[in-house]
C-alpha positions as CSV (number, residue, x, y, z in Angstrom):
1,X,161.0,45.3,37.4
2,X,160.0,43.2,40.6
3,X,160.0,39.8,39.7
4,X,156.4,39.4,41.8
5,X,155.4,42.8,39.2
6,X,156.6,40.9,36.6
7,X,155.0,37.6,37.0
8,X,151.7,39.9,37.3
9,X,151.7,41.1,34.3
10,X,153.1,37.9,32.3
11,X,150.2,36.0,33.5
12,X,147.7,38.8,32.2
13,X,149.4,38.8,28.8
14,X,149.6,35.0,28.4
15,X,145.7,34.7,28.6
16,X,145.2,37.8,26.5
17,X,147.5,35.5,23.9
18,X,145.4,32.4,24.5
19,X,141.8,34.0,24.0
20,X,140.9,33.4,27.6
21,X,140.7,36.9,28.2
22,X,136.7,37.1,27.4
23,X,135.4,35.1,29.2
24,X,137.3,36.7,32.6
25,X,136.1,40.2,31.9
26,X,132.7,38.7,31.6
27,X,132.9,37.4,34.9
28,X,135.1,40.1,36.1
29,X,132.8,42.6,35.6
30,X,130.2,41.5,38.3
31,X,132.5,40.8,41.6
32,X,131.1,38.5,44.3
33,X,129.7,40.7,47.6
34,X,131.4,41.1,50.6
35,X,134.5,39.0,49.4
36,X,138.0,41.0,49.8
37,X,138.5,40.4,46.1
38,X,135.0,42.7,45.0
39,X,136.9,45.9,46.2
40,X,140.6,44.8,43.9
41,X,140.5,46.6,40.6
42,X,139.0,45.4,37.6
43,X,142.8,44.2,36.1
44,X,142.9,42.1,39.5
45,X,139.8,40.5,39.5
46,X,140.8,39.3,36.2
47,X,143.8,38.0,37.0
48,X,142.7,35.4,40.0
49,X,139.6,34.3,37.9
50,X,142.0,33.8,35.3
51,X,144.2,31.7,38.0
52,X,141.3,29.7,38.6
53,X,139.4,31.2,41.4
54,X,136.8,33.7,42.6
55,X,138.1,34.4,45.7
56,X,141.8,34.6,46.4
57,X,143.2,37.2,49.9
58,X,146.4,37.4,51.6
59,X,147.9,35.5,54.5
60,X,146.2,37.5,57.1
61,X,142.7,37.9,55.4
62,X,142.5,34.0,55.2
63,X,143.9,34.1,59.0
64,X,141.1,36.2,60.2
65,X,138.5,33.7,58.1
66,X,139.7,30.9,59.8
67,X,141.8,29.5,57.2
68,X,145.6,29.0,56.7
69,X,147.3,28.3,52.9
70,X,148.3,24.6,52.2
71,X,152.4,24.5,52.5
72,X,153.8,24.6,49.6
73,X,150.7,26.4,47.8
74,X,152.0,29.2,45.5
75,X,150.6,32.8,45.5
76,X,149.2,34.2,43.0
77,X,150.4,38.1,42.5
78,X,148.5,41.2,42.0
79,X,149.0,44.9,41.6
80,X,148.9,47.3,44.8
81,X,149.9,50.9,44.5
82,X,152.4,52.3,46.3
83,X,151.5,55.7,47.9
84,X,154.7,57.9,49.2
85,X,154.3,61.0,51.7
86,X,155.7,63.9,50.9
87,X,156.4,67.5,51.8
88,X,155.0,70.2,49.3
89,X,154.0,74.0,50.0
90,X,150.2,75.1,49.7
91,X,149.3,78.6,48.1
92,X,150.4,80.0,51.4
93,X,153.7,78.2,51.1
94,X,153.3,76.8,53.8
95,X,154.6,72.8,53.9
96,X,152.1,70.4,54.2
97,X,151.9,66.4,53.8
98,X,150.2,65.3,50.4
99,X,149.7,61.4,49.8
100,X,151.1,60.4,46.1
101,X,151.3,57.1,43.9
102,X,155.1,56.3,43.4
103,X,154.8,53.1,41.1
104,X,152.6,49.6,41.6
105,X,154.4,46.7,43.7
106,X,153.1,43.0,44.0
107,X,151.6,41.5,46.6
108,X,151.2,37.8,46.9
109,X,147.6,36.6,47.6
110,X,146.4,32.6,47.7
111,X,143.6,31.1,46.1
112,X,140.6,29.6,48.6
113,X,141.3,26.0,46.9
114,X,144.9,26.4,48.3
115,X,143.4,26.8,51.5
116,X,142.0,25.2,54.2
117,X,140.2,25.5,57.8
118,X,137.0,27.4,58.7
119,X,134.0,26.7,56.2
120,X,133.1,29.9,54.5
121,X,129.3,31.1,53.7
122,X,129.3,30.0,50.0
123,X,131.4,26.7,50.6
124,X,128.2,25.6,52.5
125,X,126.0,25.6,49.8
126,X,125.1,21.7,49.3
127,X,123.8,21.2,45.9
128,X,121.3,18.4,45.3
129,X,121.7,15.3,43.5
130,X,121.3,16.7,39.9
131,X,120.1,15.2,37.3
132,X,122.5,14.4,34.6
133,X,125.7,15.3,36.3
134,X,127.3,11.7,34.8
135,X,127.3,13.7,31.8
136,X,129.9,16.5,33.2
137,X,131.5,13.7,34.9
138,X,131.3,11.6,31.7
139,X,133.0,14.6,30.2
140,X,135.7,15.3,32.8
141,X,133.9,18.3,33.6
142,X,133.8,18.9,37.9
143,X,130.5,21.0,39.4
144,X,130.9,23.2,42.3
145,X,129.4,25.2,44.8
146,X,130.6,28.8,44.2
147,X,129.5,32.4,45.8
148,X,126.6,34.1,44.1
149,X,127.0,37.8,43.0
150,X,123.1,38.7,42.2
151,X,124.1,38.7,38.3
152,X,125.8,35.3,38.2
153,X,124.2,32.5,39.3
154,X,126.5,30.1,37.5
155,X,128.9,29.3,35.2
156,X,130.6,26.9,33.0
157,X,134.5,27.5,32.3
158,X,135.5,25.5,28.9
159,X,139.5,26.2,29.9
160,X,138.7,24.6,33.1
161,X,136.6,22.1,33.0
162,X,134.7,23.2,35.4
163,X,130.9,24.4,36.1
164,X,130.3,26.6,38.9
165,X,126.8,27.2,40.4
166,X,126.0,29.6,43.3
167,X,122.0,28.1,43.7
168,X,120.5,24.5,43.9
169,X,118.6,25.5,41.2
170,X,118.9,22.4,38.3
171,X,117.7,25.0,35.5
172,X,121.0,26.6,36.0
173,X,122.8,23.3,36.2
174,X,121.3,22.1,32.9
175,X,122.2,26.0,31.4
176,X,125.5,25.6,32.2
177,X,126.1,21.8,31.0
178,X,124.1,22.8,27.5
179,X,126.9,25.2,27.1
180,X,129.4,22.4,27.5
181,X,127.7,20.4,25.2
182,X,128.0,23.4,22.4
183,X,131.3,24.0,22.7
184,X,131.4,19.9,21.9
185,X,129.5,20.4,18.6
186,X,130.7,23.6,17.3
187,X,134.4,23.9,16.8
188,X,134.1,28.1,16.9
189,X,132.8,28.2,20.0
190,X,135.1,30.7,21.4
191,X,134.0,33.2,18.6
192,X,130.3,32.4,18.2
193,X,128.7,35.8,19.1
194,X,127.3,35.3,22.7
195,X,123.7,36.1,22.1
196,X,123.5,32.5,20.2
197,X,125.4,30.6,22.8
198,X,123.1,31.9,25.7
199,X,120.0,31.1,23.6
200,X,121.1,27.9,22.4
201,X,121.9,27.4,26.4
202,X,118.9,28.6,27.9
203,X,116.6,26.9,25.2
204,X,118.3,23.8,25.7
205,X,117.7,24.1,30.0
206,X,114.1,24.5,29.5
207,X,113.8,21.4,27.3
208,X,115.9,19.0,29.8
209,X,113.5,21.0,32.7
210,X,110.4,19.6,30.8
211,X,112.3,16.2,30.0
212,X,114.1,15.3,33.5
213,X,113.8,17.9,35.8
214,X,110.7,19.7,37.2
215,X,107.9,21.3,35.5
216,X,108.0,24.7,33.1
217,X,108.3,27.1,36.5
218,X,111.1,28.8,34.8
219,X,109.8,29.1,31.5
220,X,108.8,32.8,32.1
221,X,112.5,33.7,33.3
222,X,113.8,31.7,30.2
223,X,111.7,33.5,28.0
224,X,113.0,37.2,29.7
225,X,116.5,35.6,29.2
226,X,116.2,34.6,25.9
227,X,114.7,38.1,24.9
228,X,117.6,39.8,26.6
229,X,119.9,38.2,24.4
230,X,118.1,38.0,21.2
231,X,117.4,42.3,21.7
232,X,121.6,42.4,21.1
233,X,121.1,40.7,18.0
234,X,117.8,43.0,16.6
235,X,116.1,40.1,16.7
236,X,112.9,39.0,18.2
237,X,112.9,35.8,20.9
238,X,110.9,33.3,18.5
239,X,113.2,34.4,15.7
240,X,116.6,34.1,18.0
241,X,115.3,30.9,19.1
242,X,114.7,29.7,15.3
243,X,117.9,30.9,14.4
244,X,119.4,28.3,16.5
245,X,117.3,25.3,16.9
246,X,119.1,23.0,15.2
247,X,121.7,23.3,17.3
248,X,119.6,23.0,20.5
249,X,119.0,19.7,19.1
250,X,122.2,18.7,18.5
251,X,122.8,20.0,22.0
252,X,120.0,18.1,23.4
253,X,121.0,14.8,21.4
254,X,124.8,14.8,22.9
255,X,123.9,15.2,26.6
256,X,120.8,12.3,26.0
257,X,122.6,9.8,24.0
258,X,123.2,7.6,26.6
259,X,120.4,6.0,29.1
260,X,117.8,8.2,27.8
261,X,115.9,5.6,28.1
262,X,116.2,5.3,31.8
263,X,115.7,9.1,32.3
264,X,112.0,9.8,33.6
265,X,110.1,12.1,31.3
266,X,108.5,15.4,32.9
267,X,104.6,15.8,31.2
């Protein structure tokens, strides 16, 4: 096997081992527009979230962007199949050329981060000061600007350290930071069933909207949100949000514990 195959597939089975594997098909499943990346297959995209990016293309794609890779930046490999030609005879028997998969071969591709150059689209993105982001730097926890996809609008990685948002919006910041906070509180975070981590999230945004950031204009999408979710679980949203309130305190209390005194209060 091709050591570049090899290394492919390795990777893949080394998060599949370490329970990352989740939270990549999650975000696997909905690939960012009009990057390269969006057309790779599903096994792919998993594999360059899983190296730490959402947008990883070959020497010449990042060329053509503008972009060259760092020296000494190391590629990450993916799976490309390898079509032969070959002579066959129709019904006619007569020969004719007919394209056919011979095997899967590796070909390196870099991550954006190991890049640099030409400022893409989503890299221009200038989020706002947010409120409480000294709690995810408090926490060792870095917040970037990342490319939307219409069904992610953010995202907080707890292997990475790292909270991704593709809109100024703060309600998604706070979202994303409440899920930080959880995974802080509640040692089986990994395997707490999703619908009660997304509530617990977005219940816990909409308070920190109402207590730092601005007024309850995304209380309706909240609610929609919340009802999403709780409908996995057969439950209704007041009885999902019940369900899980004292933990959208305990939530609320880690990211507030210090200088909430100092922290304006939305009424």
């Amino acid at each position: 096997m091709a050591n570049g195959v090899k290394e492919a597939l390795e990777a893949i089975l080394r998060c599949f081992e370490s329970g990352r594997i989740p939270e990549a098909v999650a975000y696997s499943l909905f690939p960012v527009p009009n990057l390269p990346s969006s057309k790779w297959s599903f096994l792919n995209r998993i594999n360059i979230y899983l190296s730490g990016t959402m947008d990883a293309r070959g020497f010449r794609q990042w060329k053509e962007a503008g972009r060259h890779v760092k020296k000494g930046a190391k590629a990450i490999y993916i799976l490309v199949p390898r079509i032969i030609t070959r002579d066959v005879l129709n019904e006619k028997g007569e020969k004719m050329e007919e394209n056919a998969l011979s095997g899967f071969m590796a070909r390196p591709v870099f991550r954006m981060e190991d890049t640099k150059g030409k400022s893409l689209d989503y890299q221009q993105i200038e989020l706002p000061p947010l409120p409480l982001i000294e709690k995810a730097n408090e926490w060792g926890i870095s917040v970037k600007a990342i490319p939307g996809n219409y069904q992610l609008y953010g995202y907080f990685s707890q292997s990475g350290q790292e909270i991704g948002l593709a809109t100024k919006e703060e309600a998604v910041f706070f979202h994303e930071l409440a899920h930080a906070a959880h995974q802080k509180i509640r040692a089986d975070f990994q395997k707490a069933p999703s619908w009660e981590k997304e509530v617990v999230a977005e219940l816990s945004a909409a308070a920190l909207c109402r207590i730092v950031g601005k007024t309850s204009k995304h209380l309706g999408n909240s609610y929609q949100y919340i009802n999403h979710f709780a409908a996995k679980a057969g439950l209704s949203p007041v009885k999902a949000s019940l369900e899980v309130l004292n933990e959208v305190k305990e939530v609320l209390d880690l990211i507030l514990e210090k200088g909430k005194d100092d922290i304006p209060i939305n009424v």
